[in-house]
Every structure is written in structure tokens, then in C-alpha cells.
ZADREN-647949 format. One record per residue (C-alpha): x negated, y negated, z; residue in three letters. Coordinates in nm, 4 decimals. Each point is the difference from the previous one (the first is absolute). Layout:
! residues N
       east      north         up   res
          X          Y          Z   Ala
...
! end
This chain:
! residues 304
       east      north         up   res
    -2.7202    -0.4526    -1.2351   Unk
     0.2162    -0.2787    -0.1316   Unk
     0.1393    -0.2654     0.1883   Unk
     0.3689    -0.1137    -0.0695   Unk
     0.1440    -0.3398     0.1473   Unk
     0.3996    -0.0340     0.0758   Unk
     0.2035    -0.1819    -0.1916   Unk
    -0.0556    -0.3778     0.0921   Unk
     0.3546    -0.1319     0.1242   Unk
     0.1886    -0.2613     0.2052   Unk
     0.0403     0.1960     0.2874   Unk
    -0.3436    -0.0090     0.1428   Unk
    -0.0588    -0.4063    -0.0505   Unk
     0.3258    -0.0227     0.1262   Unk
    -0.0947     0.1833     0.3330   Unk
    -0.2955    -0.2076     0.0148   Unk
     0.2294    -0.3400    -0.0583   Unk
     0.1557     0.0988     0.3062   Unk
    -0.3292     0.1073     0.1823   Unk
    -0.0868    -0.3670    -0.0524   Unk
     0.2797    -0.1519     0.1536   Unk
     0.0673     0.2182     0.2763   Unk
    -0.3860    -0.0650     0.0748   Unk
     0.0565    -0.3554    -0.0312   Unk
     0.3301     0.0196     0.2429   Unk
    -0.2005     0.2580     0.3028   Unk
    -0.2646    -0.2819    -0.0206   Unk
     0.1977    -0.2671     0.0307   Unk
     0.1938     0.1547     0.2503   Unk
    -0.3344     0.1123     0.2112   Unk
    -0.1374    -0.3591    -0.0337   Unk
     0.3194    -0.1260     0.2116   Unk
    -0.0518     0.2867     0.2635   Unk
    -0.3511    -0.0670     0.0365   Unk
     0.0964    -0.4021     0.0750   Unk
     0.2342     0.0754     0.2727   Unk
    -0.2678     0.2285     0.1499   Unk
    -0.2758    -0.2742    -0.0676   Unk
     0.1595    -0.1504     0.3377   Unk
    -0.1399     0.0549     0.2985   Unk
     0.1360     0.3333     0.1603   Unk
     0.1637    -0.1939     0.2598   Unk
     0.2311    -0.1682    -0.2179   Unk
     0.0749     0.2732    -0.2588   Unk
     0.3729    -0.0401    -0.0612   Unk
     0.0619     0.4112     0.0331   Unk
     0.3813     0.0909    -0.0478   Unk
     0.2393     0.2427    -0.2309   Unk
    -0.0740    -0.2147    -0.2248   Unk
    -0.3387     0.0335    -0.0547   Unk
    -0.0059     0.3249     0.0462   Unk
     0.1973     0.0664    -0.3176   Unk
    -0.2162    -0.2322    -0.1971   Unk
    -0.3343     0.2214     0.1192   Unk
     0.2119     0.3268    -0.1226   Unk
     0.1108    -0.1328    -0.2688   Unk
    -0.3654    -0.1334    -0.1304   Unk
    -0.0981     0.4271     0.1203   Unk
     0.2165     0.1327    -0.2665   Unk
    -0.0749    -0.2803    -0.2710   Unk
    -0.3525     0.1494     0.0567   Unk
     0.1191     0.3341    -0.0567   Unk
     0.1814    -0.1055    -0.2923   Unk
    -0.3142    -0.1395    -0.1361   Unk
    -0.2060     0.2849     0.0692   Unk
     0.2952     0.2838    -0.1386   Unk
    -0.0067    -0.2672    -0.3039   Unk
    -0.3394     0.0011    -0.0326   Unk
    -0.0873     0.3372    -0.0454   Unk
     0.2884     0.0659    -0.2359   Unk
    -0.1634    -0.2874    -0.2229   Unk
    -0.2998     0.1478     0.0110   Unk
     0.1225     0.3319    -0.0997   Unk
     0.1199    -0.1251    -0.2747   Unk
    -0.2326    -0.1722    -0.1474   Unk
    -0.2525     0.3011     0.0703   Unk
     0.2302     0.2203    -0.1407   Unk
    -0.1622     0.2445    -0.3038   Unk
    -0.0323     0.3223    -0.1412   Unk
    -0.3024     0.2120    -0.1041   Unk
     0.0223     0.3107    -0.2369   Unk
    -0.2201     0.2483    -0.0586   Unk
     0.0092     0.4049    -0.1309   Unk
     0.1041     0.0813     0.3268   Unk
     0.2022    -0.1953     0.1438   Unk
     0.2288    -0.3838     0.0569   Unk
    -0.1428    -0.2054     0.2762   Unk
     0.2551    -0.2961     0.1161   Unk
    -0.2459    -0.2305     0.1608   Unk
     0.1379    -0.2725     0.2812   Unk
    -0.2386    -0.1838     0.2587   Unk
    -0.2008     0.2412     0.0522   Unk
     0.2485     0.2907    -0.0167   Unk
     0.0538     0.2520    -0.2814   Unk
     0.2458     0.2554    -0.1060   Unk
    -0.1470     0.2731    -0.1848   Unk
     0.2501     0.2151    -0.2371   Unk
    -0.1982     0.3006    -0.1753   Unk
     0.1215    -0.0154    -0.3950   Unk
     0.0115     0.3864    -0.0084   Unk
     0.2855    -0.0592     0.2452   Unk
     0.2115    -0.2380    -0.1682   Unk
     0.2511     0.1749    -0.1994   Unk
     0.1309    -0.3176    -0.1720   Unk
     0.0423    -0.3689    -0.0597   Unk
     0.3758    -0.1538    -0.0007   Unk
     0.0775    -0.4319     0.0095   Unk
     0.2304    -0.1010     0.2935   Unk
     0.0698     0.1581     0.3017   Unk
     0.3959     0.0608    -0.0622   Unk
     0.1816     0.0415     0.2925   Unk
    -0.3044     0.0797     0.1891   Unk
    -0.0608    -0.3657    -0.0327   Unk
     0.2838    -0.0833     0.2583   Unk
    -0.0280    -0.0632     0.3661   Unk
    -0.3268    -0.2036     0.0321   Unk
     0.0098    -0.3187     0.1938   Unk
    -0.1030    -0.2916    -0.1205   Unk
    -0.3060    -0.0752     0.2351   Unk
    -0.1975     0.3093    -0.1838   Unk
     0.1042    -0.2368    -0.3813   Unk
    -0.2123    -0.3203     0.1924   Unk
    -0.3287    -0.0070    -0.2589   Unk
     0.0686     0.3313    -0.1480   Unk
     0.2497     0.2640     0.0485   Unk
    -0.1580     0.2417     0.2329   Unk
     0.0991     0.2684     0.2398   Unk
     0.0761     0.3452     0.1019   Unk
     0.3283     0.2038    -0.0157   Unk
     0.0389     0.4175     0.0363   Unk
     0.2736     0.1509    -0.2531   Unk
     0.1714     0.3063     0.1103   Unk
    -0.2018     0.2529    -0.1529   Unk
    -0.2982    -0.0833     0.2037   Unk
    -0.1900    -0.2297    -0.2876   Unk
    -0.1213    -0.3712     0.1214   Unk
     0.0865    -0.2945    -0.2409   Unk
    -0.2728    -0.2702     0.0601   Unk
    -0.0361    -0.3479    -0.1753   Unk
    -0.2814    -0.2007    -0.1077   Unk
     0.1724    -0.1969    -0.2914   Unk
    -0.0023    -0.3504    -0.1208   Unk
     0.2906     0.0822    -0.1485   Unk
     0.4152     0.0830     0.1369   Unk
     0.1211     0.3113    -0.0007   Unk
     0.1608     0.0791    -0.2890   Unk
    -0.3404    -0.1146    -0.2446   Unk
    -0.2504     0.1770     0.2237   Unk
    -0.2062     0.2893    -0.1869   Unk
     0.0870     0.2771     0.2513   Unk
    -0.2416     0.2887    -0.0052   Unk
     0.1302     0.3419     0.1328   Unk
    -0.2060     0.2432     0.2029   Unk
     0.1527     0.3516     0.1691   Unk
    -0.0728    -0.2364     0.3550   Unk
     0.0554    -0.3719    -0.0860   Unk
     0.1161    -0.2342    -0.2427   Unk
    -0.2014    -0.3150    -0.0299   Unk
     0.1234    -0.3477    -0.1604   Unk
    -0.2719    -0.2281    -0.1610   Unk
     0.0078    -0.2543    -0.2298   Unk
    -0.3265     0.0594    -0.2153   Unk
    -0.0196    -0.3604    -0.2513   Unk
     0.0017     0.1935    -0.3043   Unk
     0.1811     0.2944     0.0901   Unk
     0.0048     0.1734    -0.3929   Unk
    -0.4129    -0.0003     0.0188   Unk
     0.0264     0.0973     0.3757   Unk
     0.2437     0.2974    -0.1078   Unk
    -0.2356     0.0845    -0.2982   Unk
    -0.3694    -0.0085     0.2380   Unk
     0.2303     0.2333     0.2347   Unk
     0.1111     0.2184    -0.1856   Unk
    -0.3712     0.0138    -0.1903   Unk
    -0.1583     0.0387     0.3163   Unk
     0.2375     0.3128     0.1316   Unk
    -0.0454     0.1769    -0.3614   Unk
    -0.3844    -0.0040     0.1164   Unk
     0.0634     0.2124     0.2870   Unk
    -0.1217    -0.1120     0.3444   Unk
    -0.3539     0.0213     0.1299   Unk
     0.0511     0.0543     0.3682   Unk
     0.3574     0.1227     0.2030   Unk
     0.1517    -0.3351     0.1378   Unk
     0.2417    -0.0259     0.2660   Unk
     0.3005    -0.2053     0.0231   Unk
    -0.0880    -0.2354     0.2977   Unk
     0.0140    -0.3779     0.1168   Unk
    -0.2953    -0.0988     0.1025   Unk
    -0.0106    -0.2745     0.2746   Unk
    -0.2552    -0.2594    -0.0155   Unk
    -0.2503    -0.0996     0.3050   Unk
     0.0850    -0.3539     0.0427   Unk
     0.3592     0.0084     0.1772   Unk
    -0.0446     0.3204     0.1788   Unk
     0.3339     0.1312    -0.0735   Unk
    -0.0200     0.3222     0.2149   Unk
     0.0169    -0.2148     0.3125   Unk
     0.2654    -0.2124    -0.1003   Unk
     0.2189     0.2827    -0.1373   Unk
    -0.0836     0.2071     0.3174   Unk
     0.3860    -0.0081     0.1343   Unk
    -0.1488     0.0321     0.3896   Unk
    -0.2251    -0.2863    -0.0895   Unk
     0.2139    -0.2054    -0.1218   Unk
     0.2858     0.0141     0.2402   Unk
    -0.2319    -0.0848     0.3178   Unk
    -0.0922    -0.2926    -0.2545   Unk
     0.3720    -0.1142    -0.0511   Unk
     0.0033     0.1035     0.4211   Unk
    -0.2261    -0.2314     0.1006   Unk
     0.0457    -0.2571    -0.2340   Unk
     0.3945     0.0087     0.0835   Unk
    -0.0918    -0.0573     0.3850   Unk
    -0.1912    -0.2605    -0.0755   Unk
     0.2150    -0.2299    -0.1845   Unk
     0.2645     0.0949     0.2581   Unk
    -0.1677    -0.1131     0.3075   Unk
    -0.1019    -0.2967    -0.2016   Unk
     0.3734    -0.0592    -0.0120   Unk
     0.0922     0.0217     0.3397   Unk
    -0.2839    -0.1858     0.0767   Unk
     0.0468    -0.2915    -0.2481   Unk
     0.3940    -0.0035     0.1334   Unk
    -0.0896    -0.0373     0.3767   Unk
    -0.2870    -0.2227    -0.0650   Unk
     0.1942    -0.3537     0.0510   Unk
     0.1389     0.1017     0.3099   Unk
    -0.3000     0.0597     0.1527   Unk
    -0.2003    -0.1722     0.2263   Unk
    -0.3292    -0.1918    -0.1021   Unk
    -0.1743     0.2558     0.2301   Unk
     0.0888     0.3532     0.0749   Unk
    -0.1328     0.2686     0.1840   Unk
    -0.2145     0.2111    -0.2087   Unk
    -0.2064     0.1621     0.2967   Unk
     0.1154     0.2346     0.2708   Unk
    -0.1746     0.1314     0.3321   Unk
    -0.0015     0.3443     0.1290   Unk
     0.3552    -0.0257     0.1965   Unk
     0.1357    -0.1444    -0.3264   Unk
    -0.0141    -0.4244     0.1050   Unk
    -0.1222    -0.2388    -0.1941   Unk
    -0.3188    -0.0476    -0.0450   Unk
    -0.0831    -0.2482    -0.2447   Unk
     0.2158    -0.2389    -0.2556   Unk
    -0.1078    -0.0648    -0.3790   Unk
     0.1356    -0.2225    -0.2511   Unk
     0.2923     0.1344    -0.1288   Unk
    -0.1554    -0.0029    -0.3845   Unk
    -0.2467     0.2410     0.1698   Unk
     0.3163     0.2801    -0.0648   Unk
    -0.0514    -0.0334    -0.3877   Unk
    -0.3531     0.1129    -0.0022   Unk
     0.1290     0.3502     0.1240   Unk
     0.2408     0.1438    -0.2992   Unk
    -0.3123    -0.1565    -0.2038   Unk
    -0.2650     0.1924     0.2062   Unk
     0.2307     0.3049    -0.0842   Unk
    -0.0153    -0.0502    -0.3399   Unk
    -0.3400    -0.0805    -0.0683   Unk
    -0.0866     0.3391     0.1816   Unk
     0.2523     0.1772    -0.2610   Unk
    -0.1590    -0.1232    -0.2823   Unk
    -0.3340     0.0819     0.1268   Unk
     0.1765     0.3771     0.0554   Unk
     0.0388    -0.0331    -0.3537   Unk
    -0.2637    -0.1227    -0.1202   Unk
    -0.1817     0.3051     0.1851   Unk
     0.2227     0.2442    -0.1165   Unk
    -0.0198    -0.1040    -0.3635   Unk
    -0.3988     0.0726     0.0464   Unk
     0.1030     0.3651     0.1600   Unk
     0.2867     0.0972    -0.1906   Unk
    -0.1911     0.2161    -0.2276   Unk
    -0.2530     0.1642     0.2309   Unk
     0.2217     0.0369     0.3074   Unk
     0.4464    -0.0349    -0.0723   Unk
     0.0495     0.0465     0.4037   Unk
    -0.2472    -0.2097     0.0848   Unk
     0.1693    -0.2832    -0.2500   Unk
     0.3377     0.1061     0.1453   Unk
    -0.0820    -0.0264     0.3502   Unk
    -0.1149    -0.3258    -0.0401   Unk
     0.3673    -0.1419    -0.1498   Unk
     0.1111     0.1848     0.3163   Unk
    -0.2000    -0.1857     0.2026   Unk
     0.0844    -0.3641    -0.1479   Unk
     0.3711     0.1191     0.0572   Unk
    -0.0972     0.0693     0.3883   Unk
    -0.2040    -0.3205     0.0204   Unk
     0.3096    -0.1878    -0.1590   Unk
     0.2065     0.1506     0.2949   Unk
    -0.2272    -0.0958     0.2594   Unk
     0.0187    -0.3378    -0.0929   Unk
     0.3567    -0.0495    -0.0600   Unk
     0.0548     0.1437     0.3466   Unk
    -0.2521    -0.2980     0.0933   Unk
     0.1753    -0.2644    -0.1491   Unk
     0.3650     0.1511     0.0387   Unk
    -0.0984    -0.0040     0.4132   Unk
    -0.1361    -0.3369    -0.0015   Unk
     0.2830    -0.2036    -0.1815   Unk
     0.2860     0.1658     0.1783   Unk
! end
């Protein structure tokens, strides 16, 4: 087997250019957050305001992680030949395409090359799109469009960006004259560290976005009603329903956080059961979306 690197261009160091800075901007941005909340609780100065600046610093972090991986992708992007078959190798992934099933080699996508967005060109131009006769076009180039090598199978088409494509062409088509050892199937295969299946699992994911969503809007309501409260409020109730106790009123902003720290531990869980056990993973995204609930029925009762 022969290992074949991608064409070395801008596109990745660029990507990694703006890694840096965003990095540089979440941090700085975190370091601010973290001094207001340095204060005492009593005196934390929650508002609109800095409710916006904590969701704002969330998606800077998402940013940074979406970033992240893509600049990592690219830079582990390769491809490995041997007499039976193209392997496309990113983190940990790999597409295999057998060579008796490629039925030729073209440059440039043509018009199939329209329609991607320009997130999937961040690093390297990436990304899935169906045609209408049922094939898959995927990218893993280095390269645009239009000066990918674009090999054709009766399934897929595939876009790479091999860094001397003429002596790629030549071991291919050496390698397929051969004739292949074993019977290869066209797959992806999905690496072990990310644990796609559970993020791409459409039920998981939506009780994820569920009780994440909650979350941030109780926060909201919270962090709107929060000045107008009183320095004390009553957070504990008796069996007719009367007061029974009064708590700081910071006290209220360890709840949506109690809630959330119990959906990432939901996650955390499920990620470990995922592959052993789906409804066991699933029921446990439902459950952080009942426990969200719960509390935002808490705090909803308590500040009106």
C-alpha cells in the first residue's frame, strides 16, 4: 500500500489563521465573563445584558470547536492505494472505493461542482451531495472544483486532490490492471473517536437541541427578571403551598445550571451506551429534556 498526501495549499493554513484568532477572541471573551463572575454571588450584576455576552461566548465555543475539527481534517487528509482499492483517510475516518469499481478518472466536477456552500470550502472542500440518478458526489480535495481529479464509480463520484496527480493516475491505473485480491465494498468508514452514530442519530440529537433550547431560554427569562427581584425570595414551599423558607435570590441561578450539568452527564452516559444499547442512549436525552422541564417549571413558579 502506498500512501499519497493532498496537494499542500492555502486553504488549510488559512483555516488554521482563523482558528488562531477566533481562539484568541473566545478566550479573551471568557476571561471577561469569568471576572464579572469572580464577584461574590451576591453582587453579580445579572441582566439582558449579560446574558447575551454568556450566549454569545456558547457559540464562539462552538465556532471553535466546528473550526477545529475542520482544521484537523484537513491537515489529516490522505489517500492510500493499493490493488484493490482507494482509501481517503480523514481523522480517523476512511472512504474506501474498490478500483474494480471505478469506471474512470475525469478533472473538475463541471456543473456537478455547483451548489456547495462555502462552510464545506473552510480547510478543504468537502461534503456530500446526491445527483438525480441515485450516485453520491463526495469531496475530500485540497483543491476547487473545477481542478479536482474526480474518480467515477457506478455509486459515487469522489473529488481528491492527490499532489502529483499524473504518478497517482499512473500507480492507479497499474494497480487496477493487477486485478484485485479481495472484493471491496464502497463504504465510509467512521472512526471511534467522535462517535458519529450518536450525534447523527436524528432522535438523539433533537432531545439534545430540546434540552439545550430550554435551557438557554429559562436562562433568559431568568436573567430578564433578575433586577427586579428581591434580595431574598421564596424558594421553599410547605404542604398547603406557603412559604416556607427564603434564599438569596442568586440561589435561582444554580437551578438552570443544576439542569444542565445533569444533561451533560445524560450525555456523557449515553455516548458510553450508544453502541451497546441506542434506547438506552435515547432515553437518557429524553430524560435531560424532562429534567430541563422540571426545573424551568421551578424557576418559572418562583420568579413570577
Amino acid at each position: 500500500m502506498r500512501r499519497w498526501q493532498p496537494l499542500s495549499g492555502a486553504g488549510r493554513w488559512v483555516a488554521l489563521a482563523m482558528l488562531l484568532i477566533l481562539l484568541g477572541v473566545t478566550v479573551f471573551d471568557g476571561l471577561q465573563i469569568v471576572r464579572v463572575f469572580a464577584a461574590p454571588p451576591e453582587n453579580w450584576p445579572v441582566n439582558l445584558g449579560l446574558y447575551v455576552r454568556v450566549v454569545i461566548f456558547l457559540a464562539l465555543l462552538l465556532c471553535c470547536a466546528a473550526l477545529t475539527y475542520r482544521v484537523a481534517a484537513a491537515f489529516t487528509l490522505s489517500y492510500d492505494l493499493d490493488r484493490n482499492g482507494l482509501y481517503i483517510n480523514w481523522l480517523g475516518n476512511r472512504a474506501v472505493v474498490p478500483l474494480e469499481k471505478i469506471s474512470h478518472l475525469d478533472v473538475g466536477l463541471g456543473d456537478m461542482g455547483k451548489g456547495w456552500g462555502p462552510v464545506h470550502a473552510i480547510g478543504y472542500y468537502s461534503g456530500q451531495q446526491w445527483l438525480a440518478d441515485g450516485r453520491s458526489i463526495h469531496r475530500f480535495s485540497t483543491l476547487p472544483n473545477d481542478r479536482s481529479l474526480v474518480v467515477h464509480t457506478d455509486e459515487a463520484i469522489y473529488a481528491i486532490s492527490p499532489k502529483d496527480t499524473d504518478a497517482f493516475v499512473q500507480d492507479l491505473e497499474q494497480r487496477r490492471n493487477l486485478g484485485a485480491a479481495k472484493t471491496l465494498s464502497t463504504a465510509v468508514e467512521p472512526g471511534r473517536m467522535f462517535l458519529y452514530a450518536f450525534w447523527h442519530d436524528t432522535t438523539v440529537r433533537g432531545l439534545l437541541i430540546a434540552a439545550f433550547a430550554i435551557n438557554l431560554v429559562v436562562l433568559g427569562l431568568l436573567a430578564a427578571r433578575y433586577p427586579e427581584l428581591a434580595s431574598s425570595v421564596e424558594m421553599r414551599f410547605n404542604a398547603v403551598g406557603q412559604a416556607a423558607a427564603l434564599r438569596p435570590r442568586h440561589d435561582l441561578l444554580f437551578l438552570p445550571l443544576a439542569a444542565f450539568l445533569l444533561s451533560l452527564v445524560n450525555t456523557g452516559l449515553g455516548l458510553l451506551l450508544y453502541r451497546r444499547q441506542k434506547l438506552g442512549a435515547r432515553l437518557l436525552q429524553g430524560a435531560s429534556v424532562v429534567v430541563q422541564l422540571m426545573f424551568s417549571v421551578a424557576v418559572l413558579t418562583i420568579i413570577h
